[in-house]
C-alpha positions as CSV (number, residue, x, y, z in Angstrom):
1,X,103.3,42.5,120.0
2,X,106.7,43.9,121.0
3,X,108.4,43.3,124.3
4,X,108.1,47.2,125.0
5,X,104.1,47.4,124.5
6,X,104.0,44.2,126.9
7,X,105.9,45.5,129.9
8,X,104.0,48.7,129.9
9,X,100.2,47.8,129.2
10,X,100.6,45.4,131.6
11,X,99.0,46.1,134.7
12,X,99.5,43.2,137.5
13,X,97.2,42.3,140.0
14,X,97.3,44.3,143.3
15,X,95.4,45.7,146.2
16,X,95.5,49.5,146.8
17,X,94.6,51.6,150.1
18,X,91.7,54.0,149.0
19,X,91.2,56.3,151.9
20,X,89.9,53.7,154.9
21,X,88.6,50.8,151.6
22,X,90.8,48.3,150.3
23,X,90.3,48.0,146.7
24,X,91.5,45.2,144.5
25,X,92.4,46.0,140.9
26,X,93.2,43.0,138.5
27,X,95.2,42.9,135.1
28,X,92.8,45.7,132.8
29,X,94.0,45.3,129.1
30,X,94.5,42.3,127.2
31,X,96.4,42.4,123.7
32,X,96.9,39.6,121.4
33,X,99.2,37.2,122.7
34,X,101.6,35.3,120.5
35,X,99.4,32.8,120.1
36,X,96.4,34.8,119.0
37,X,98.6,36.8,116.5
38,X,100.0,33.3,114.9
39,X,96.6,33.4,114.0
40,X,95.4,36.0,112.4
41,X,94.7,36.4,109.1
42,X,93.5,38.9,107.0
43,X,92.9,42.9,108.4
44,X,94.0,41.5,111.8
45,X,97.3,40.1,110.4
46,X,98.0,42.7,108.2
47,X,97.4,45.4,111.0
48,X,99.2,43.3,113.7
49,X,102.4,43.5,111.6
50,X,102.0,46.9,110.1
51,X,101.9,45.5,106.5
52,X,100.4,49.0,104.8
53,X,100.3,47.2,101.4
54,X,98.3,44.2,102.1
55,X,95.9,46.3,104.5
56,X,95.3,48.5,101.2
57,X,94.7,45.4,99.3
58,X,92.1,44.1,101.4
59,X,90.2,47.1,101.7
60,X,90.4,46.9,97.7
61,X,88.7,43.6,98.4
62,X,85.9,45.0,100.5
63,X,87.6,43.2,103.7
64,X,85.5,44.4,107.1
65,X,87.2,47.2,108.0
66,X,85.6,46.9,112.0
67,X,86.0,42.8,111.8
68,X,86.4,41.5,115.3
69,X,88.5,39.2,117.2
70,X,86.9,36.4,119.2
71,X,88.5,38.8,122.3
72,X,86.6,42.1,120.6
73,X,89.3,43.4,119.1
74,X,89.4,45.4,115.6
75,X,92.0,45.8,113.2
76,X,92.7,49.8,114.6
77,X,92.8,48.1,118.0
78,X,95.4,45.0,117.0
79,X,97.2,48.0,115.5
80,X,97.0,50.2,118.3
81,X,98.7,47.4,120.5
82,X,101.3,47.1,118.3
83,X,102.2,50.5,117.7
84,X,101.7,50.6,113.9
85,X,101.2,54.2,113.0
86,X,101.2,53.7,109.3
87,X,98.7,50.7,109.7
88,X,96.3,53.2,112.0
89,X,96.4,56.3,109.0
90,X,95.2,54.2,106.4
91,X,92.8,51.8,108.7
92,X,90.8,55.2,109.8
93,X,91.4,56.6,106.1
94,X,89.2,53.8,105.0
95,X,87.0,54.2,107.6
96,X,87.7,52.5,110.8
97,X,85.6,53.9,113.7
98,X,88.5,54.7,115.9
99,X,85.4,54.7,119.0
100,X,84.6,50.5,119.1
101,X,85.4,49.4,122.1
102,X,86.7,45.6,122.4
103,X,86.0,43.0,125.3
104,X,87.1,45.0,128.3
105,X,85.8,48.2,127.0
106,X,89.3,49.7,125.9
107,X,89.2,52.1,122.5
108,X,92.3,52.5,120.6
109,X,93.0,56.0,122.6
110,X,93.1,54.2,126.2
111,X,95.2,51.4,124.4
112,X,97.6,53.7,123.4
113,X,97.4,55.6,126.8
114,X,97.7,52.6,128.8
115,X,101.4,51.7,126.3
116,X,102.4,55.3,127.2
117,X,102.8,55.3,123.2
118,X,103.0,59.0,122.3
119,X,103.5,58.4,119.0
120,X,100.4,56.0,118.1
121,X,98.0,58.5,120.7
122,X,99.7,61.7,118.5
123,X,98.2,60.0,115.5
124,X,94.8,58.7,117.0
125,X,94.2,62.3,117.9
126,X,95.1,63.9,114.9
127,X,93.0,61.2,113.0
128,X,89.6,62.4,115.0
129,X,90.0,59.5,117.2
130,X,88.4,60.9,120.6
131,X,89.9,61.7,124.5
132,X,86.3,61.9,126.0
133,X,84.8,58.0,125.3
134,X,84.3,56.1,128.8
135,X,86.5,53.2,128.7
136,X,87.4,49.9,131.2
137,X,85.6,48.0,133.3
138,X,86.1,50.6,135.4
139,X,84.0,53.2,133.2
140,X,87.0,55.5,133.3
141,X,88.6,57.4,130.4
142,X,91.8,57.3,129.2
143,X,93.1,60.5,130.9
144,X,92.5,58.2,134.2
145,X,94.1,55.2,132.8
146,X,96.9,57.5,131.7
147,X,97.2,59.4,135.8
148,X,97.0,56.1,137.2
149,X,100.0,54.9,135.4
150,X,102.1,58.7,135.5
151,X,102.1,58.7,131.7
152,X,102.9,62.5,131.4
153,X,102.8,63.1,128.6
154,X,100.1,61.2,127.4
155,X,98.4,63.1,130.0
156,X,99.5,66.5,128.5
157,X,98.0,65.0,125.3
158,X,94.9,64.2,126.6
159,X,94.0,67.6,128.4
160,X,94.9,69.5,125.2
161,X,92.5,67.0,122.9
162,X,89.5,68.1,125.6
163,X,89.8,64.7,127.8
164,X,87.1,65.5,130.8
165,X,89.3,66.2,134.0
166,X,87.1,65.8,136.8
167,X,85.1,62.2,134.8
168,X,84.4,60.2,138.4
169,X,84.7,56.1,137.6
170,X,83.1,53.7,139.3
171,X,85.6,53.3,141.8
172,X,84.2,56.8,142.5
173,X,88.2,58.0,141.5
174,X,88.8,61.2,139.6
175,X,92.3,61.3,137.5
176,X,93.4,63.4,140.0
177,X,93.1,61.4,142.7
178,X,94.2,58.3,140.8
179,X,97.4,60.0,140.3
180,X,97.7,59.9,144.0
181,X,96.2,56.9,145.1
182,X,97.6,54.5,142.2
183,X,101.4,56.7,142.2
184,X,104.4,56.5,143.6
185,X,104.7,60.0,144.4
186,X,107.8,60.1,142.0
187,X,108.8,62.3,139.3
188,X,106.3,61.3,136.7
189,X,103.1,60.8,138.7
190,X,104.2,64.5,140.4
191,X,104.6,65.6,136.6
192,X,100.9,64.2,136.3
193,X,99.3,65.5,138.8
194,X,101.0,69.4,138.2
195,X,99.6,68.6,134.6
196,X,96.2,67.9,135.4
197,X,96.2,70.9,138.5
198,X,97.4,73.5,135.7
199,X,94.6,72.4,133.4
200,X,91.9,72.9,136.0
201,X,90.7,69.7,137.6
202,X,88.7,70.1,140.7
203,X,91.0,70.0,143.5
204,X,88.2,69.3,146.3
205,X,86.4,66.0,144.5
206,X,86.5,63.1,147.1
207,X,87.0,59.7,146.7
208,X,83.8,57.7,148.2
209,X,85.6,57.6,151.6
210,X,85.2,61.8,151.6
211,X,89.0,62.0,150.9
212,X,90.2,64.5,148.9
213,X,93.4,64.3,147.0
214,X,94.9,66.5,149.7
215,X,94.3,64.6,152.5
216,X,94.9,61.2,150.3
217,X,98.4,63.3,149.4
218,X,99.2,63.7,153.4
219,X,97.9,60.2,154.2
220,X,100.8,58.5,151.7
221,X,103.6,60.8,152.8
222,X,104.2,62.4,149.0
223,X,105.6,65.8,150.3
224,X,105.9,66.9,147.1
225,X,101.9,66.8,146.2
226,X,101.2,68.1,149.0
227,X,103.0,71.0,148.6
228,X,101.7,71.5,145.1
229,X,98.4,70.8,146.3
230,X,98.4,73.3,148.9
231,X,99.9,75.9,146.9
232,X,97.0,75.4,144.2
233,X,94.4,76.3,147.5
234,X,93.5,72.2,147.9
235,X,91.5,71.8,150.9
């Protein structure tokens, strides 16, 4: 695991306003620490350090190609968190189901969402992996992992692979409104939410409070959304 994936999949305890609620949220995905990577062995080694040759070799060997961590996670989802694009191509070539879900629910998609890895979502997609699975403990998707975060262009990625814009989790949230709600009203999260507006999401869903991401916009003083909201004839 690289010091980049680290820092950016990492999402630290906190309490968020939701409308009138206050809703805790606690660290979401857990990849392989140093010590669980020491060790691996086999698929999960190989994938983990992006060793193309040796994962060829064991599939030559009839290794399990879905074998799982004691934490849930695959060989495509060690690989996933580590940003190993090669490892991912041939891992799914030989038949990984790019769909299993590990411990907390996370696919290889949110993974790379969550990273704000273009590159290894880029591939996922263009491998067949899928934008539409619910994911988390939250049963969200990645396209609300990704809004929550202000991953842009992951987001942009998302809608154009057919990611369901208006998917309601179970903290009754919407991508839009997690853009909101879970932002910082800056550039990228602005950037978000423009993305997800443009591609049609339902401007008048309401968090369970009866918010909608207008009035959640106004409430947190983002200007900005507000304007873009209103101009898109948010209510």
């Amino acid at each position: 695991m690289t010091t980049r994936h680290c820092c950016s999949i990492t999402v630290l305890a906190a309490t968020v306003l939701c409308g009138f609620a206050l809703i805790p949220l606690t660290a979401a995905q857990v990849p392989p620490s140093a010590g669980e990577a020491a060790l691996y062995s086999g698929l999960h080694a190989a994938a983990h350090n992006g060793d193309v040759a040796k994962i060829n070799q064991l599939i030559v060997q009839k290794a399990d190609i879905n074998a799982r961590d004691p934490y849930g996670r695959t060989p495509l989802h060690v690989a996933a968190y580590a940003g190993r694009t090669g490892a991912i191509r041939v891992l799914i070539g030989a038949g990984a189901n790019p769909g299993l879900l590990e411990k907390d629910r996370y696919d290889a998609v949110t993974i790379a969402a969550v990273a704000d890895d273009e590159e290894t979502l880029r591939t996922l997609l263009s491998l067949g992996a899928s934008a539409k699975l619910t994911t988390s403990r939250y049963d969200g998707t990645a396209l609300i992992a990704a809004a929550h975060l202000g991953h842009d262009g992951v987001v942009k990625q998302l809608i154009a692979a057919g990611a369901p814009l208006d998917h309601v989790n179970n903290l009754h949230w919407t991508a839009l409104i997690e853009s909101i709600v879970l932002g910082n009203g800056g550039l990228r999260h602005v950037a978000t939410m423009k993305a997800l507006i443009d591609a049609g999401a339902n401007l008048q869903l309401a968090d369970r409070s009866g918010n909608t991401p207008l009035k959640l916009a106004r409430g947190r003083g983002y200007r900005e959304m507000v304007a873009i909201l209103e101009k898109a004839g948010a209510k």
